[in-house]
N, C-alpha and C positions, 0 to 999 in steps of 0.2 A: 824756415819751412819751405821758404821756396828755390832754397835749395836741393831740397829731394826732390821736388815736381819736374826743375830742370834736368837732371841726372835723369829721373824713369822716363823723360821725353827722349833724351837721346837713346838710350834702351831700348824704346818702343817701336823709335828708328831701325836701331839695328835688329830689334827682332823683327820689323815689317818686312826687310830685307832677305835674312833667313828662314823667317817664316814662309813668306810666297815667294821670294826671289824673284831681282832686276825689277824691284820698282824705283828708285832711285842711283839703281847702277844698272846702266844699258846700253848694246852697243846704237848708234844712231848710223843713220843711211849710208855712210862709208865703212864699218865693221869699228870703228874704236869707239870703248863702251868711254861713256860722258856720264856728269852728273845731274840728272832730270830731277831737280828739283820742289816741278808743279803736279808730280805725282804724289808727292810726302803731301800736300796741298789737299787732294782731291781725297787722298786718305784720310785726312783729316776729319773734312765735311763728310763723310761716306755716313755716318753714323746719325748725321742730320739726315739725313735724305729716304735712307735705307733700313726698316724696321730689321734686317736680317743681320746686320750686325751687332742688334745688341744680342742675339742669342749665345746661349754659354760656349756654343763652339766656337765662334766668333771675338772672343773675349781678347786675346791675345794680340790683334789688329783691329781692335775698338782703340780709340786712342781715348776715349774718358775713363774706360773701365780699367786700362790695361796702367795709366797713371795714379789714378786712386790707389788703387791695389800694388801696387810696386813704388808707389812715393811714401805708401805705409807701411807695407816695408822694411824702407830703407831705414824709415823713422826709427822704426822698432830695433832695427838692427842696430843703430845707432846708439840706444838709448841703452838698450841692454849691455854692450859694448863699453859705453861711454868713451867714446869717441870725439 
């Protein structure tokens, strides 16, 4: 099981990225975009801190909702599958 959870983390990654863009790929004070890390971080916590994330527009860059829901999923896709 905690193999889906790992899988929709990365996911949640790359949609934080395409979803707002340049939060973990950005260029830093010489123009070459780096990999900022401590923002995937703060994203993280945002949903501790911040009652506005858990609203349903917000769902897709909630990192607990956006894994529940896409690590079940995957489940299911699996299962159905039989994979």
């Amino acid at each position: 099981m905690y193999k889906y959870f790992l899988l929709s983390f990365l996911l949640w990654i790359l949609n934080l990225e395409i979803s707002i863009g340049k939060v973990w790929i950005r260029p830093n004070e010489y123009g070459k975009n780096i990999f900022a890390y401590k923002n995937i971080f703060s994203y993280m916590v945002a949903p501790l801190k911040m009652k506005e994330m858990w609203y349903f527009q917000m769902w897709d860059v909630n990192i607990f909702t956006f894994t529940i829901i896409s690590g079940g999923y995957i489940y299911l896709i699996r299962e159905y599958l039989r994979l």
